[in-house]
N, C-alpha and C positions, 0 to 999 in steps of 0.2 A: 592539575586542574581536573576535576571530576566532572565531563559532561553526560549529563542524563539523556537517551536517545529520543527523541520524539515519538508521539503515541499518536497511533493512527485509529478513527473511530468509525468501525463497520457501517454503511449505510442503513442495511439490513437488521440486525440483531444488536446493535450501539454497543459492542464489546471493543475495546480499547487492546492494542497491540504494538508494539515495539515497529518502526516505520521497514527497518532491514527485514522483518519475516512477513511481514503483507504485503509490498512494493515487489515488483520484479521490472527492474529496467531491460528492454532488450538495445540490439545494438540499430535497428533501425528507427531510434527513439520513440516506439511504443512502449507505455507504463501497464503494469496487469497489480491488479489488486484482488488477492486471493483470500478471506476469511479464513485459519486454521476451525473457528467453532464451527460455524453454521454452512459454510462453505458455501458463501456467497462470492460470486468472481464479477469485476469488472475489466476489460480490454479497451486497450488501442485508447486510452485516457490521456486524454492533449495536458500539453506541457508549455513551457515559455518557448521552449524550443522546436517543436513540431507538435 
């Protein structure tokens, strides 16, 4: 089965990216969303979980 990774779309710049190279999970369940283009970053992004 071939799953396709989910695409995540920059707030900033609406450029589309693979969800594993923008997400950064930490282990105190803060999420960080990092832009590679335009290097737009957002932190500490609530979750279901905290």
């Amino acid at each position: 089965m071939n799953m396709e990774e989910p695409l995540v779309h920059c707030p900033k710049c609406g450029e589309e990216h693979p969800i594993q190279s923008v997400l950064t999970a930490q282990s105190n369940q803060n999420v960080i969303f990092e832009c590679p283009k335009c290097g737009y970053e957002k932190r500490n992004i609530l979750t279901s979980k905290g």
